[in-house]
Structures are given as structure tokens and as C-alpha cells.
C-alpha positions in Angstrom: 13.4 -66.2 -7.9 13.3 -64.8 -11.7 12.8 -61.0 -11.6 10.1 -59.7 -14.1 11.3 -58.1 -17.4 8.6 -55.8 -18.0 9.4 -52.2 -17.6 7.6 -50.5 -14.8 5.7 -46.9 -16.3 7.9 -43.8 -15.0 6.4 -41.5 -12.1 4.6 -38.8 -13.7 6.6 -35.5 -12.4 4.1 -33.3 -10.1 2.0 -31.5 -12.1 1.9 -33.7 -15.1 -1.8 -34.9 -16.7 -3.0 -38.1 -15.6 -6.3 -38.7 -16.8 -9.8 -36.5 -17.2 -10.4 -33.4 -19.6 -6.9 -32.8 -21.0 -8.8 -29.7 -23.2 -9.3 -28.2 -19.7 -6.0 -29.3 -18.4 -4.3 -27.2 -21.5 -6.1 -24.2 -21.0 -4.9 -23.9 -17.4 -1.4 -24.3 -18.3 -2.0 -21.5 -20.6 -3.1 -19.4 -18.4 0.1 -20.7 -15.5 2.7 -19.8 -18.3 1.4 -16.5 -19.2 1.1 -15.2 -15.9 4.5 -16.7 -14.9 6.5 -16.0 -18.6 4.1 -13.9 -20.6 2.4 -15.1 -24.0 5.3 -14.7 -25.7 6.7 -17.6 -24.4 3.5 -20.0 -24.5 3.8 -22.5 -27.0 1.8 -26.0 -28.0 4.5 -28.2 -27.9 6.0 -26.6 -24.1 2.1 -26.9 -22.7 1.9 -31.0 -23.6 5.4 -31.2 -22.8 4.9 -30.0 -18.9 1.4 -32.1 -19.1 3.6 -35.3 -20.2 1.1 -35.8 -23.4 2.3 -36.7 -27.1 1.7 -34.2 -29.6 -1.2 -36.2 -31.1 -2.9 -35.6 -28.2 -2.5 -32.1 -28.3 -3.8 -31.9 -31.4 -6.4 -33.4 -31.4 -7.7 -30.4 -28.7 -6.1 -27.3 -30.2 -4.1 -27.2 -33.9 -2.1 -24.1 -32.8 -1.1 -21.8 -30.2 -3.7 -19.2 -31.4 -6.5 -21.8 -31.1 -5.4 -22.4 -27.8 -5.0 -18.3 -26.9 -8.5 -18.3 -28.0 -9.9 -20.6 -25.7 -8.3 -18.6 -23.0 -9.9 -15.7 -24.5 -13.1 -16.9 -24.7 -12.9 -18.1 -21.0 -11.9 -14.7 -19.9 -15.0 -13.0 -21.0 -17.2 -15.6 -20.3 -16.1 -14.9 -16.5 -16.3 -11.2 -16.9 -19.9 -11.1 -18.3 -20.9 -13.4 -15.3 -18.9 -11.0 -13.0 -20.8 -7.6 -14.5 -23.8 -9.3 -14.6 -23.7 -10.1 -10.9 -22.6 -7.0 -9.7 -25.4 -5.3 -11.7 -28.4 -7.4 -10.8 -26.8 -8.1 -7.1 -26.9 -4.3 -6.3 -29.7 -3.1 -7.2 -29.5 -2.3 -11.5 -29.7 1.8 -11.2 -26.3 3.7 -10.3 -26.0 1.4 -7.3 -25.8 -1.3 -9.9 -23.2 0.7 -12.5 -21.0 1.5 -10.1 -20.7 -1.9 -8.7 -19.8 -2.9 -12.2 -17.1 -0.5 -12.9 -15.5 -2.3 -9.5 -15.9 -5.4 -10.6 -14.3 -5.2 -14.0 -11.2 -4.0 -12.3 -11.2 -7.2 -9.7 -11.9 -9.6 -12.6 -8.2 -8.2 -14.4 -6.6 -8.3 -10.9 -7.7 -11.5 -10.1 -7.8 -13.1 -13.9 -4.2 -10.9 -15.1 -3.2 -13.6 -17.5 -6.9 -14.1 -19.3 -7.3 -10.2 -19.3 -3.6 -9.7 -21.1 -5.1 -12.7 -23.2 -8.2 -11.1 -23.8 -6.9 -7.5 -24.9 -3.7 -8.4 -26.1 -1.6 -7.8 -29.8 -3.2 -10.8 -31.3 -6.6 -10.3 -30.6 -7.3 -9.7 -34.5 -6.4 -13.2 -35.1 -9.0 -14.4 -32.5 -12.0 -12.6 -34.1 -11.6 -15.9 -36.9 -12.9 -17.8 -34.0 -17.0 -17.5 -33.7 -16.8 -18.5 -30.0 -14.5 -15.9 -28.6 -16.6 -13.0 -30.9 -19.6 -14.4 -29.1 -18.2 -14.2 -25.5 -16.2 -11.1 -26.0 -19.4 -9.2 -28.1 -21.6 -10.9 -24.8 -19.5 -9.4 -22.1 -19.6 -5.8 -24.0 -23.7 -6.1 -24.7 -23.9 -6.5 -20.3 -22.4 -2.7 -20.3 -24.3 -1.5 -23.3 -27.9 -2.8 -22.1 -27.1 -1.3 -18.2 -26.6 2.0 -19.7 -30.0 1.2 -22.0 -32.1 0.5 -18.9 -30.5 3.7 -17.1 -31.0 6.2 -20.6 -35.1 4.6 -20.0 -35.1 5.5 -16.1 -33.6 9.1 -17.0 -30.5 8.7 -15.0 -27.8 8.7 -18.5 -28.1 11.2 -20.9 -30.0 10.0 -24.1 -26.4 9.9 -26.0 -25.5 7.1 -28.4 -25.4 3.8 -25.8 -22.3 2.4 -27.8 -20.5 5.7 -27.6 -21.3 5.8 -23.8 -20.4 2.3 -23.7 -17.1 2.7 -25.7 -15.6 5.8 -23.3 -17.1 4.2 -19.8 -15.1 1.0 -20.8 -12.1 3.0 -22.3 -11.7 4.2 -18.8 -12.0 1.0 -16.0 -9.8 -0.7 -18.9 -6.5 1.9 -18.4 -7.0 1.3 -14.8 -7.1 -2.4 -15.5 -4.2 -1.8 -17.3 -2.1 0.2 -14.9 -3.1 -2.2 -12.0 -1.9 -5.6 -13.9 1.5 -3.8 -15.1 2.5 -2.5 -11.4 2.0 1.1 -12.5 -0.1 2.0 -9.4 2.4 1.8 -6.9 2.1 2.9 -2.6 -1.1 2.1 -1.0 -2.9 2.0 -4.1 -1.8 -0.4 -5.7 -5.2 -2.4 -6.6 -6.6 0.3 -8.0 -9.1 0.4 -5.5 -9.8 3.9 -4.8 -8.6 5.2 -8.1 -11.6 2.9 -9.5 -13.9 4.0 -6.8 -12.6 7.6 -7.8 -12.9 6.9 -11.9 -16.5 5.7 -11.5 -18.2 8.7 -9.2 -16.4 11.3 -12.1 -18.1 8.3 -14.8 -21.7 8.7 -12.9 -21.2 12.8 -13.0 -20.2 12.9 -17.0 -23.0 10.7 -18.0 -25.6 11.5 -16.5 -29.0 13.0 -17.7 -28.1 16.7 -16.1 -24.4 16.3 -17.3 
């Protein structure tokens, strides 16, 4: 019997792409390596190396790390606007509404850590090059801005600047974010849950109309 000379293909190792959107398939070992190593260590080359693709192909989808951090970016606040807008419209719009927000911006960092480091993170400035991620990250901002709009019409915020009130309601939800994601909040606490719960009633009180 002659054996056959033709080299069988190796075995993909477990986690390796195999066919189907490898743009996709990049972006989610993005986000694996950041929340495992951090962004520091993310690079190109590592991400098609764990996938098992050739650098062409790579290329083709993202001609840098930063591209790449962008699309990560620009997937993390395309999830948060769907998340504020949800909690907004699903309880009610009003304070009910608001307050449901402010909990569900903290959840979204808990649950996304790696897009929200992504997202916020050093090299941000480099991402505002890239008209997508302005447009997601300016769109999940403007879902904040026009809920305190409609509440300044209904008299229940004071009739202060919208992107001032807008600017200090997200400065605070984003240091709990913040002190969540880095482990800061230790004990029973450590979600954030009722410091959020806690952050948002003194929020309601210190903008609204009779504040």
C-alpha cells in the first residue's frame, strides 16, 4: 500500500479563527487580552498570532493597534448608549428614568471593564482621528444631555447649562465606575451598588429645580 505524501493541515489550537468575520473575531480578542493583561500589552501581531491568521490578514481589517483600540472603543459606547437609553425609556423618562440611568452606567463598566478602560483610557486623544468612535462616544454623551433637556422642560432640573449638568452628573457615576473596575470598593460593597444608589439620590437633590 503506498502512503500519501501530501501533508495533512495542523489542528488549529482551541481558540484559534477558523472561518466567518475575522474583523469581529479581532475585536473580541482585544477586548480578552485587556481584561486579562491590560492594553499595554495588546498588540496586532499577538491578536492574529493567538487567532492563527497571517499578518496580511490582519491588515487588511485594522493597520494598527490604535485602529483596532478604536473599534473597541467605538463598541463600548455604542453598548452604553443602548444601555442608558433603555433604562431611561424602560422606567418611566422623569427621575424614575434618571436614576435608572445612573445604575446602569455603573453595570455597563462592571460588566464591559475592558471596553470602559478602552473607552476612557490615556490614548483616547488618538481615537478622536477616528469619525466613528467621535460619533458613538459624542452619541452615548447626547442620551445624558437630552434626559436632563426633557427634565429642565417638565421642571424637575434646575434651568442650569444642560452640558454643565451633564459634565458633573457624569463626572460622578464615572469615579464610581472607576473605583469599582480597579477593586477600590472593597467588603460588601464591592459593585458599587449602594454607593451608586447613594451617588444618584445626592445627584437628584443637587440638581433639581428647588436645589
Amino acid at each position: 500500500m503506498v502512503r500519501s505524501t501530501e501533508k495533512r493541515p495542523k489542528k488549529k489550537r482551541a481558540g484559534q479563527y477558523h472561518h466567518g468575520d475575522l474583523r469581529r473575531a479581532l475585536v473580541e480578542e482585544a477586548v480578552r487580552t485587556i481584561q486579562v493583561d491590560g492594553i499595554a500589552h495588546l498588540t496586532l501581531r499577538a491578536a492574529g498570532e493567538k487567532l492563527g491568521v497571517s499578518r496580511t490578514a490582519l491588515y487588511r481589517h485594522f493597520s494598527d493597534k490604535q485602529a483596532l483600540l478604536a473599534a473597541v472603543g467605538r463598541e463600548g459606547f455604542r453598548m452604553l448608549r443602548l444601555a442608558l437609553t433603555a433604562a431611561w425609556q424602560d422606567h418611566g423618562r422623569g427621575r424614575a428614568g434618571f436614576e435608572a440611568m445612573g445604575v446602569a452606567y455603573v453595570q455597563f463598566a462592571v460588566a464591559h471593564p475592558a471596553h470602559y478602560r478602552v473607552m476612557f483610557g490615556g490614548f483616547v486623544e488618538s481615537c478622536s482621528k477616528d469619525a466613528e468612535f467621535v460619533e458613538e462616544a459624542s452619541g452615548a454623551f447626547q442620551v445624558l444631555v437630552d434626559s436632563l433637556v426633557e427634565q429642565q422642560q417638565a421642571g424637575i432640573v434646575r434651568q442650569d447649562d444642560p452640558l454643565m449638568l451633564a459634565r458633573f452628573v457624569w463626572s460622578v457615576v464615572h469615579g464610581i465606575a472607576m473605583l469599582v473596575i480597579d477593586g477600590q470598593l472593597r467588603g460588601a460593597d464591592g459593585r458599587g451598588e449602594a454607593l451608586n444608589r447613594y451617588a444618584v439620590e445626592r445627584l437628584r437633590d443637587a440638581i433639581g429645580a428647588n436645589a
